[in-house]
Each structure stands twice: as structure tokens, then as C-alpha cells.
N, C-alpha and C positions, 0 to 999 in steps of 0.2 A: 504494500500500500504506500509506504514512504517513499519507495523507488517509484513509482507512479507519480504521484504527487509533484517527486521535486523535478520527474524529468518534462512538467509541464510547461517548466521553466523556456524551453525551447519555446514553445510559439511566439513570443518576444523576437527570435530568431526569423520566423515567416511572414510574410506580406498577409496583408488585412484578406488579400482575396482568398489566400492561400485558406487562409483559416478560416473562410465560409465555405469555401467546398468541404474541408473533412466534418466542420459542423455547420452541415445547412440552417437557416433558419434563426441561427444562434447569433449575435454579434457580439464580437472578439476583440471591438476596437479595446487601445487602451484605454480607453475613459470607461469604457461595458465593463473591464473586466474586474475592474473594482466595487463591483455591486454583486450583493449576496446574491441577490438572484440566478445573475451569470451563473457565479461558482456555482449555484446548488443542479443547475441544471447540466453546467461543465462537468459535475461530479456525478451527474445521473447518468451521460450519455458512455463519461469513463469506465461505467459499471457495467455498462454493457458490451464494452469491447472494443471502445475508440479512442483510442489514444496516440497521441503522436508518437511515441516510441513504441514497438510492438519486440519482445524480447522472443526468441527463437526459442522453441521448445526442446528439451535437452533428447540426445540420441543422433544418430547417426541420421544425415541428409543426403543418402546416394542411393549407386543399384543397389537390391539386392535380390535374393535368389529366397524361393519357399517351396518347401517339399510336406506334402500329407496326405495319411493316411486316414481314414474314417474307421469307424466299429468294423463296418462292414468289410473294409479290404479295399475300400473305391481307394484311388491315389490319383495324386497330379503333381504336377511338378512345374515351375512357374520362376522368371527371370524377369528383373524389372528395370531397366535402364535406359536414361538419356542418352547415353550412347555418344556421350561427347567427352572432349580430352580436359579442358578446362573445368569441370565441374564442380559446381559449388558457389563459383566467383564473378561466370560471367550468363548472361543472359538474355534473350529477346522474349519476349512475353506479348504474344497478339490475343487476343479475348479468354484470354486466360488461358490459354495453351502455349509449353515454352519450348521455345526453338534450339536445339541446341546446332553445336558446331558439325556435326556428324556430314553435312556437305562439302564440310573444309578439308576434312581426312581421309575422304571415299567418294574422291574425284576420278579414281580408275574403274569402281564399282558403277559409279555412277554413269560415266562414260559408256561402259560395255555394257549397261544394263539397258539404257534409252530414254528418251523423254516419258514419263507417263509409266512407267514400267516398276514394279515394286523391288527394292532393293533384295538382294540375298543377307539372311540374317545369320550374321557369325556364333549368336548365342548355342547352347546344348543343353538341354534337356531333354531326358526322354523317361520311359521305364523298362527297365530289365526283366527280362522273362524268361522262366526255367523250368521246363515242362508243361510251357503253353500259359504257365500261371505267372502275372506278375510279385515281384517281390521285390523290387526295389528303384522307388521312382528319385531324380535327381537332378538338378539345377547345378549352375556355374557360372561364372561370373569372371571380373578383372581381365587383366592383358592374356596372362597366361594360360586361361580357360580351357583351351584346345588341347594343351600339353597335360593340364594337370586330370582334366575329364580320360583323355586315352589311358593316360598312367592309374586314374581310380578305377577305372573297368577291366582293363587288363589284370590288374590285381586282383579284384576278385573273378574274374571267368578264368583267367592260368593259372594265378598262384593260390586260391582256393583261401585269400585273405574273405575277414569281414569287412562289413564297410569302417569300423573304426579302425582296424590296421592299414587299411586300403591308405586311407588320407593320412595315417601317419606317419606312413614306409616315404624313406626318401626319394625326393623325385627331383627332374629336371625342372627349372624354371624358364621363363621366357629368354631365347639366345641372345647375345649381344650384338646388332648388327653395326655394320661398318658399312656405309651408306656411299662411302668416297666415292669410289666408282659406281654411278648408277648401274649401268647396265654388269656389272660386274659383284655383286653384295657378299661381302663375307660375314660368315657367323659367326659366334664364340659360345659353347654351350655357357649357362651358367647353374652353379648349384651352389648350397647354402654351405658355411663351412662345417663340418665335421658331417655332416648328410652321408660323403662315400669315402673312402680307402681311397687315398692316393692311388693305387696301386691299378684299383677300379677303372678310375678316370683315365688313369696313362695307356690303360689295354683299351680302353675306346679307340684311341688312335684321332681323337677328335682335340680342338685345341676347347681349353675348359676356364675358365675364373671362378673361384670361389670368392664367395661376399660374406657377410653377417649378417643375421637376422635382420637388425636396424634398415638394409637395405632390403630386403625380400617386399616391402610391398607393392613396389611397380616391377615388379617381375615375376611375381604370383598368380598361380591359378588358383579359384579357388569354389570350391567343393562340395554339393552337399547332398547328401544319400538316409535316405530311411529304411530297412531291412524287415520285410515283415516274414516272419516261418511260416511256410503253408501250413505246417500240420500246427504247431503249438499256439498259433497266431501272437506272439512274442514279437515284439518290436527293439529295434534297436538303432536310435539315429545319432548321426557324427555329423560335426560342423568343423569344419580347419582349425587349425591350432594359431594359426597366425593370423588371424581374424576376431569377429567378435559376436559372431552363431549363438543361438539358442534351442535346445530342444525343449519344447512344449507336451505335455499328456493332460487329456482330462476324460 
């Protein structure tokens, strides 16, 4: 309420016009605002949700990914993003729908794809199925999506992982590219440090950089898998470790 209050101080800061549009009806000169009246209705309108400073509501404001199950075994699996590089910061906003940059970064998609023609969507989610029965539907998100989704399926259809071992087994991150030469790009795998064995990485034959956590997050795919057992209908979901994931039951 105090922070309210004194961040009222601002309209002192805006033109008389300014402050008949956020409160129609109201007048805001300075000579109005010294009368109770003002206030009491100033303070009515504030109650309702008009304020010149509007504070951000606390949690996370980007993509994210949601995976569930119902009583019943129904599942879906669902990825939600702008889909743009700058997010957070910057913005176009036409009738309440916002634009992001996504035509600034996927001008060769765009290109090959034609006027009027609907983009190819790089997202992954799908569900897995295992003797015709589903049992584990999944979302993905960040840069590294691609890398980190084939690495959590592989794990569980070859190596017979769960989905919590799946996302926790070391994996490759998004490569380091070397752009110099267009037409020419080189890679550099990247992995987190202590993830493999030297020894690992040198029999790749591939050129490698290890990082530290601190940097994994623009090089990160990331992950997210619900496991339902046919027979015991038992659940079991995992969210990345370097993230900030929630499993829910009710």
C-alpha cells in the first residue's frame, strides 16, 4: 500500500493530458489534486487496479514447455514461445498481440517457405509409445532442444534409462559455431565440464570445449517427460536440473 501511494508521486512527472486518459473523467490538475475528493476517488480507482506504476508479478516471463497426464491416461504435451532472440526486453505490441523478432532470425525459412505460406516449427513435442500404448508424452524448449530431445529418447528407447536418468545422463549441448566463413561453418561440440572423460571426448575425434554450468544456459536443451506404467499406472515426471521445472499431482 505504501509503495502504491508514494509511487503516485510520479504523475507530477506526466502532462495534465497524460493523466486524463489513465483516469478518464477524473481531473488531475494541480490545483484538483489537493482536494479530498480527488484523493478519495484517486484512491478508489487505485483499488481497482490503476495505477501508474504497475509492479511485475514475481516468476519466470518466457517459453515454457507442459507435459500431462489425466486419471485416465489422456496426455498432451504443449511448448509455448515467442520465439524470438531478445526476449523479455524488447517488443511490438499491435491490439494486444506481440510481435516478436522471429522474422529477423528466419529470413532463410522464410525465404524458402513463400509469401502467405506457414512457417516450419523447430519446436518437439510428441508422445512415446510402447506396444501401441502411450506412456510418455514430452515438450522442449531453449537453443538446444533438438540435441537435448534426441539425446532424452535415445536414452530411454536404447539405453533402457527412465525419464529421470534420461535428462540426467550427460549430454551434448548446442555446438559452437564459427560463422567466419559463410559458406564454409565450423562447429565445436560443446559439453559441461566434468559431464565426460577426457578420454571420451578425444575418441570422438570431434574438436570439443568444455564450459561450467554458469554458462550452460544459452547452450541448453531442455526437457521435459512424464512416464506413466501401463500396468501399475504409476507416474513418474522429471524436469532438467538446470532449469526451474515443477512436477504437479493432484
Amino acid at each position: 500500500m505504501l509503495s502504491d501511494i508514494t509511487s503516485m508521486a510520479m504523475l507530477s512527472l506526466l502532462p495534465v493530458e497524460t493523466r486524463e486518459v489513465i483516469y478518464p473523467g477524473l481531473s488531475l490538475t494541480d490545483s484538483s489534486r489537493i482536494l479530498k475528493a480527488t484523493a478519495v476517488e484517486l484512491w478508489k480507482r487505485m483499488t481497482q487496479g490503476i495505477k501508474i506504476v504497475q509492479y511485475a508479478n514475481a516468476g519466470p516471463k518466457h517459453s515454457d514447455v507442459v507435459v500431462a497426464i489425466d486419471q485416465w491416461g489422456n496426455m498432451t504435451a504443449i511448448t509455448h514461445s515467442i520465439n524470438t532472440v531478445t526476449w523479455g526486453n524488447e517488443a511490438i505490441n499491435v491490439d494486444g498481440i506481440s510481435i516478436s523478432d522471429a522474422a529477423w532470425h528466419q529470413q532463410v525459412d522464410i525465404k524458402r517457405a513463400g509469401p502467405g505460406t506457414r512457417l516450419p516449427a523447430p519446436i518437439e513435442v510428441g508422445i512415446l509409445m510402447k506396444e501401441g500404448k502411450p506412456i510418455i508424452p514430452f515438450a522442449s524448449m531453449s537453443v538446444g532442444l533438438h540435441h537435448q530431445t534426441v539425446q532424452s529418447l535415445l536414452n530411454i528407447m536404447a539405453h533402457n534409462m527412465d525419464v529421470e536418468e534420461a535428462v540426467n545422463a550427460p549430454s551434448i549441448l548446442m555446438p559452437l559455431a564459427d560463422m567466419t566463413v559463410p559458406a564454409s561453418p565450423k562447429f565445436t561440440v560443446r559439453v559441461m565440464e566434468g559431464a565426460f572423460a577426457d578420454s571420451v571426448l578425444e575418441q570422438s575425434g570431434l574438436p570439443f570445449v568444455k564450459i561450467p554450468a554458469s554458462e550452460r544456459r544459452y547452450t541448453q536443451g531442455l526437457w521435459v517427460g512424464i512416464y506413466r506404467d501401463p500396468q501399475t499406472r504409476k507416474l513418474k515426471a522429471v524436469s532438467p536440473p538446470y532449469a526451474t521445472g515443477t512436477a504437479l499431482a493432484y
